[in-house]
C-alpha positions in Angstrom: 18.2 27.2 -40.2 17.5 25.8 -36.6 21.3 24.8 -35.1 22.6 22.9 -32.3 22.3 26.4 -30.0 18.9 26.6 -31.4 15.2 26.2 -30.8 12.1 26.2 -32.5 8.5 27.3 -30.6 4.8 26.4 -32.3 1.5 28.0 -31.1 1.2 25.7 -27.9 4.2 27.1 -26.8 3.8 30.3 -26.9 -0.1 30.8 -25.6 1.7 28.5 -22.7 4.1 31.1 -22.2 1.2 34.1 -22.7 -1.3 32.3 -20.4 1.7 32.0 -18.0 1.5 27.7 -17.9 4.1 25.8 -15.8 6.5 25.6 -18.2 6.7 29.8 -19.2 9.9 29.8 -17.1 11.7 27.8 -19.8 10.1 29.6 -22.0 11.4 32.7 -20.7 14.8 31.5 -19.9 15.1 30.6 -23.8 14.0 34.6 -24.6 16.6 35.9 -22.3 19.3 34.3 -23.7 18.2 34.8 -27.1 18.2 38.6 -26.3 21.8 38.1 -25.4 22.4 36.2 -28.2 23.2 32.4 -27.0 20.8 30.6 -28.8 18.6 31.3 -31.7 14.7 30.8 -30.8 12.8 30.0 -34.5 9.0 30.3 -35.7 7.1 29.6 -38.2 4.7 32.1 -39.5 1.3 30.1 -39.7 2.4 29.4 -35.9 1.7 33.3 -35.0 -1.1 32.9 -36.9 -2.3 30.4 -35.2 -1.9 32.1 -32.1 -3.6 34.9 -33.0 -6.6 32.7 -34.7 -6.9 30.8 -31.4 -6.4 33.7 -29.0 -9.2 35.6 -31.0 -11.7 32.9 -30.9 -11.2 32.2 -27.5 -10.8 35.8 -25.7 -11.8 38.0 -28.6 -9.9 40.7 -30.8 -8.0 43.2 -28.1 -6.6 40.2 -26.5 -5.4 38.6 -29.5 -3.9 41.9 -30.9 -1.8 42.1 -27.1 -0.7 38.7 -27.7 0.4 39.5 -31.5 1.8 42.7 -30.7 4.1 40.9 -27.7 5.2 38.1 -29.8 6.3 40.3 -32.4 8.8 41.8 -29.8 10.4 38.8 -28.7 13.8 37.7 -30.3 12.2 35.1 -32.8 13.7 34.2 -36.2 10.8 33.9 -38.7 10.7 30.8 -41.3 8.3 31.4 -43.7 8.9 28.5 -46.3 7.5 25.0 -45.7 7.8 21.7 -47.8 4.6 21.2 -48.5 4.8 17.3 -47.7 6.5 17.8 -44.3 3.0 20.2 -44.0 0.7 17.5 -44.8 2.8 15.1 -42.7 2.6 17.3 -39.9 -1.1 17.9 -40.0 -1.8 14.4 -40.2 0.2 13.2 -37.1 -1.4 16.3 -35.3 -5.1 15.3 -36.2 -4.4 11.7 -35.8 -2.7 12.1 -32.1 -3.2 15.5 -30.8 -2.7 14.9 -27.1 0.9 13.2 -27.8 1.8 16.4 -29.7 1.1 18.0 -26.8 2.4 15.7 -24.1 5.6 15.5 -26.5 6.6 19.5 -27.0 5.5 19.8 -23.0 8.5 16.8 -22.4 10.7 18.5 -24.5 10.6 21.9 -22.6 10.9 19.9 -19.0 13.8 18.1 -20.5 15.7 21.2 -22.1 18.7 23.0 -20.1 
């Protein structure tokens, strides 16, 4: 599980990082060393999938298959498990505030060295 020398990415992240938004640099600084094995970068599955569910909505099947295809290549860790109350939790905070979530992970990269 996610360490001290680790990170963990959701969906906003990475279409960011896809659709090349000012913080992809980070983003791409935390791949490279990742590929050389400094930090560990974790996902969680229903994150790709919500990639893929809002890349296909919004720029249609090829598209969303490219930006499966090149997540699947970068040097994630995949959790798969979740505790279902942290889920509901989660979702709640996210319907009830959805700008801070966003405001909030965008901080986090700006802040991250």
């Amino acid at each position: 599980m996610p360490g001290s020398n680790s990170i963990v990415l959701d969906s906003f992240a990475l279409i960011g990082y896809l659709e090349n938004e000012g913080f992809s640099a980070k983003i791409e600084k935390f791949l490279k060393q990742a590929r050389q094995d400094k930090i560990r970068i974790y996902l969680h599955a229903i994150h790709l999938g919500e990639v893929y569910y809002i890349t296909l909505r919004e720029q249609g099947q090829d598209v969303a298959d490219l930006a499966f295809t090149r997540i699947k290549a970068f040097p994630l860790r995949y959790i798969e498990s979740i505790d279902e109350k942290l889920l509901r939790i989660a979702a709640r905070l996210k319907a009830m505030y959805p700008h801070i979530f966003r405001r909030f992970i965008c901080r986090c990269f700006s802040h991250y060295s």
